[in-house]
N, C-alpha and C positions, 0 to 999 in steps of 0.2 A: 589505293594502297593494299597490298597482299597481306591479311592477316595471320599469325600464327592460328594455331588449332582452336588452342585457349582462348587466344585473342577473341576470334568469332566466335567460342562460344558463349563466352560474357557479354559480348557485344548482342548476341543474339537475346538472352536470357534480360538485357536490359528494355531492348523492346519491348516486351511482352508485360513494361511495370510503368506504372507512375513512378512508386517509390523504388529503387532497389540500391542495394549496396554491393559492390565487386571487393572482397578480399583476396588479395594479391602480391606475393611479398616482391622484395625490391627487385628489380630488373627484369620484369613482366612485361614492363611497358603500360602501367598502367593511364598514363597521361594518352596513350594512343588508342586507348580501348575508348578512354572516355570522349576522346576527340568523336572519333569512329562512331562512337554509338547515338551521337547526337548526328549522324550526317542525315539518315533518311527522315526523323521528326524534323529535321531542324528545316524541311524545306516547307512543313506546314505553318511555321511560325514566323517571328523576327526578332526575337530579341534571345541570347543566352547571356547567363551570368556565370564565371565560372570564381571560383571562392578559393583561393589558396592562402599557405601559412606565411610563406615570407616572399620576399622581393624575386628572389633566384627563381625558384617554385611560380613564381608568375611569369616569366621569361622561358623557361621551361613550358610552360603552359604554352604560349603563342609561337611557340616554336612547333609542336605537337597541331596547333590550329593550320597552322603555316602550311602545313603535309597535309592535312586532310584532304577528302577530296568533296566536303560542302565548306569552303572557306569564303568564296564569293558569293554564299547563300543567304549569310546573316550573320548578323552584329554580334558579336562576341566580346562582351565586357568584361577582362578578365581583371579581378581584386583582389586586393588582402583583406583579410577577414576583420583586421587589426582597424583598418579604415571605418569597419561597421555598415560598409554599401547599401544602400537601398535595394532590395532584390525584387519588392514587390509588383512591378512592372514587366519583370523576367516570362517569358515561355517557358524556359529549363534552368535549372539550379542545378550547376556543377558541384560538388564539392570536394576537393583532393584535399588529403589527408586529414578524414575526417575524421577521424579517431579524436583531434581536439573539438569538436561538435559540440558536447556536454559543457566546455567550457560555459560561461555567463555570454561573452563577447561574442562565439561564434553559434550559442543557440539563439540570441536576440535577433541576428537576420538568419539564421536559419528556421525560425519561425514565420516569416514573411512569407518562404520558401512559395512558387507556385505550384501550377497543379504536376510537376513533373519535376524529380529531384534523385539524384542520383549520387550515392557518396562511395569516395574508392581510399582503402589505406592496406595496408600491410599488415597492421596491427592493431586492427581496431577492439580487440577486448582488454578490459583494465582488471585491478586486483580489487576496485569499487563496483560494486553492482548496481549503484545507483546511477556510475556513467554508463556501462552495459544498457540496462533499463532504459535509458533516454535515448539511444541509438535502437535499438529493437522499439521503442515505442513511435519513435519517429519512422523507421521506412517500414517497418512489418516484420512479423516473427519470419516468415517465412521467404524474405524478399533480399535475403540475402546468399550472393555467390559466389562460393571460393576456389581458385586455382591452385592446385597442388604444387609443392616446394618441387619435387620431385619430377613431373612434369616439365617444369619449366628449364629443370638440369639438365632432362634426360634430352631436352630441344636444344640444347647447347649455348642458352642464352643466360646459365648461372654458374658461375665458377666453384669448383669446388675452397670450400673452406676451411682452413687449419690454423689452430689457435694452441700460441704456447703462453702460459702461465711463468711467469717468474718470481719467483719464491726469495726474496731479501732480506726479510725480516726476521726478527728473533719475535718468538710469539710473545706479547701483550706487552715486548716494548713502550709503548707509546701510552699504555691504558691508565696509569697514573698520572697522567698528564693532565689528559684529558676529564677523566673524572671530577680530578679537582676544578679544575677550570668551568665542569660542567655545573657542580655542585655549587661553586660562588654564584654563577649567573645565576640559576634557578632561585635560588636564596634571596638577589635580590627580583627578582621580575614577581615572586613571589609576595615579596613587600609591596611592590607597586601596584602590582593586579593582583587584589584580594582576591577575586572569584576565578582567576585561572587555572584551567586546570595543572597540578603539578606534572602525573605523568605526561601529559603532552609536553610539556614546557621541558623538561628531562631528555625526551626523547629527541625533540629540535634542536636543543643544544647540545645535546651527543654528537647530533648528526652532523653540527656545524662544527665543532670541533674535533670528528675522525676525520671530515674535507680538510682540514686546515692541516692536519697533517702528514695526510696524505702529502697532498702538496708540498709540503715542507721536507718531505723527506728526500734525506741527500741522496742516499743510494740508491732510492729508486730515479731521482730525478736525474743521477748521471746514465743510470740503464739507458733514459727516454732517450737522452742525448746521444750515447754510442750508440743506439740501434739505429737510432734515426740515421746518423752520418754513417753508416755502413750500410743502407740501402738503398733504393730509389725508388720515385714515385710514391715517396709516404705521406702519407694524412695521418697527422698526430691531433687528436681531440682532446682538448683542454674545459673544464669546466668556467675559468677565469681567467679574464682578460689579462689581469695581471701572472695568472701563470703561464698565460700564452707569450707575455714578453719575455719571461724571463728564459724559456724554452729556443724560444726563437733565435734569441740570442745567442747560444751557444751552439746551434745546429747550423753547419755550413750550407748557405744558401738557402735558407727558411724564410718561407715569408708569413706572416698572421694575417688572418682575417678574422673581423667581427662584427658585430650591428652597429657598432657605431664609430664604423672605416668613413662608411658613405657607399652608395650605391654603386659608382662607378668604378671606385677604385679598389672593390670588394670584389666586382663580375671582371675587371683587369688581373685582378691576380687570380683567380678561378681560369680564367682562359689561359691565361699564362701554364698554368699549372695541366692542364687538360694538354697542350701541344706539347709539352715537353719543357719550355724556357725555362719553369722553377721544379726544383728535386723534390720539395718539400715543403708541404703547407699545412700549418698552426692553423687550427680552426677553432671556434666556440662552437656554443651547443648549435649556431644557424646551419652546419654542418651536420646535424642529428639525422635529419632527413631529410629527403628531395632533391640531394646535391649531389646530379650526375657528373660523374668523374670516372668512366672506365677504366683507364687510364692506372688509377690508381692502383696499388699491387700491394701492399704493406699499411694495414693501419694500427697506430700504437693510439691505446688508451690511456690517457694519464690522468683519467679522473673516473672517481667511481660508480658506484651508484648498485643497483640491484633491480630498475625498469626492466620487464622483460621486454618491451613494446620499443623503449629507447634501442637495449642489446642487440636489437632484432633489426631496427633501423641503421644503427650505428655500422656493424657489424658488416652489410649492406652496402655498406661504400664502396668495397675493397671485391666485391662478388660480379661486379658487372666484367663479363667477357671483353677480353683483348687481345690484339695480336702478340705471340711470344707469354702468355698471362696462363701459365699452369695451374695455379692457385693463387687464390686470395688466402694475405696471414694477418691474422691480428694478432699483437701483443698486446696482454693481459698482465697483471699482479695479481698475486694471492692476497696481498695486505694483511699477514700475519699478525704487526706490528701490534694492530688494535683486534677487538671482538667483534666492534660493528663493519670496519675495515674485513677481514677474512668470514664474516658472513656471509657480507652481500659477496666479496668474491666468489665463496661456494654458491649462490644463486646464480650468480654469471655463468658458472660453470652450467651450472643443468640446464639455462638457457642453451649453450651451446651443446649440446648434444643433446637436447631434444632436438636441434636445427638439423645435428647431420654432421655436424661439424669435427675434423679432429682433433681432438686434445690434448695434447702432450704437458709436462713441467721443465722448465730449463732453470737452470745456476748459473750457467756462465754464458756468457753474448757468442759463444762459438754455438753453444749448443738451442740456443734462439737461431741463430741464423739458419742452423743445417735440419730443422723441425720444420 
């Protein structure tokens, strides 16, 4: 297989480690690096274990095996992390999108990890330094190597990105709502769990109730709709399941997907959706990352958040090069309505334009569209 520049140089730079880690944002190819970098070891051993997050991301994986060119060499175990695998019989310890590592589940058999362990993400630093610290403590201060965003553009293998903002709300609309709502719950969790902390408990229930109305909100949730059925090829990301129905529903020719479709009938409408058959596909968060879809041209956000690591992932769907694919657009809200709502907005913002990204604000679905 002819690697890009990057390609072999990460590939190169993983030889020379037991441990190392390849940071790589999306559409690098980073499933071919890791393939790749295991071709020349893998002819001194026999067994690889390769560690992925979800179902797709593992399908992905043996598809990336399938192209290698040590695929007849050796046994290649490819898991979810979720399974809990046995890895300690392993030669090499893959692990794609390692960034969830620090988790409980995937540091348990990432401890197994043999003498040779390589982990690849996008976005592997957190706003916690104790996940940082577990990730540097496990491959090496030093054992980590990153591929520039830039790079990867300049190869023609990242789409440019542009993101409009839609602005609906009347500010703090919604913040008496919420308050209240917040302050009964606290009031009683408070009564139940003496020794809880209050500001935490405040802050969770803030957060669950600026989600809720987000969601709830009509006018942004008709935006979702009209943008949706006046483009194509969009992935509209949903935080819940049940607002993924209620979305789907009103979008011509939408289908949903979530973890608990079922395996088959989840990679059936993902394929569908990659050739062309569906306009438009409702996703949950298993959509966050590792879900190739070139293809795709338009992603709308209808749930919020303030991850930079997610934004970054998310964001990433819509960037992978295509024929006729001048840019990737994401559709954004401001979420004026609430304080935690138009925070985390302004956060998403500076995510995107530290990326590169262009940013515009739109009022009306003509002026989304021509942004």
């Amino acid at each position: 297989m002819l690697l890009r520049p990057y390609q072999l140089a990460a590939v190169q730079f993983l030889h020379t480690r037991q441990r190392g880690f390849i940071v790589a944002p999306a559409g690098s190819g980073k499933t071919v690096i890791a393939a790749e970098a295991a071709a020349d070891v893998a002819k001194t051993f026999d067994r690889v274990v390769w560690l992925a997050n979800t179902r797709e991301q593992c399908d992905q994986a043996r598809a990336a095996i399938g192209r290698a060119s040590w695929r007849e060499l050796v046994e290649v175990d490819v898991r979810c992390a979720a399974g809990k695998p046995d890895v300690s019989d392993a030669d090499i310890l893959i692990i794609d999108e390692c960034h969830h590592m620090p988790a409980a589940t995937w540091l348990a058999t990432a401890q197994k990890a043999p003498r040779i362990a390589w982990g690849f993400s996008a976005t592997p630093w957190h706003r916690d330094e104790e996940r940082n610290d577990c990730l540097r403590g496990f491959f090496g201060e030093g054992n980590f190597f990153t591929v520039a965003r830039e790079e990867v553009r300049a190869g023609g293998h990242l789409a440019e990105g542009r993101v409009v903002f839609h602005d609906l709300d009347t500010p703090g609309e919604f913040d008496a709502e919420i308050k209240g709502k917040t302050a009964a719950t606290v009031a009683v969790q408070c009564l139940r769990f003496r020794n809880a902390d209050k500001d935490e408990l405040t802050r969770r229930a803030r957060w669950r109730f600026t989600s809720e109305a987000t969601r709830a909100n009509a006018a942004r949730n008709a935006r979702i709709v009209a943008l949706a059925n006046a483009g194509d090829a969009v992935l509209v990301l949903v935080g819940t399941i049940e607002h993924g129905v209620q979305l789907a529903a009103e979008i011509d020719g939408a289908v949903l997907v979530h973890a608990k479709l079922g395996k088959k009938k989840r990679a059936a409408a993902i394929n569908r959706f990659r050739d062309g058959s569906i306009r438009c596909l409702v996703a949950t968060s298993l959509a966050d990352e590792g879900l190739d879809v070139p293809r795709a041209s338009v992603l709308i956000l209808a749930s919020g958040g303030r991850s930079s690591g997610k934004i970054e992932q998310r964001a990433g769907r819509v960037l992978r090069p295509y024929e006729g694919k001048e840019f990737g657009l994401v559709h954004d809200f401001s979420d004026r309505g609430s304080v935690m709502g138009a925070s985390q907005a302004r956060a998403r913002e500076k995510v995107y334009r530290s990326l590169g990204y262009t940013v515009t604000t739109a009022t009306t679905i003509q002026e989304g569209k021509a942004a």
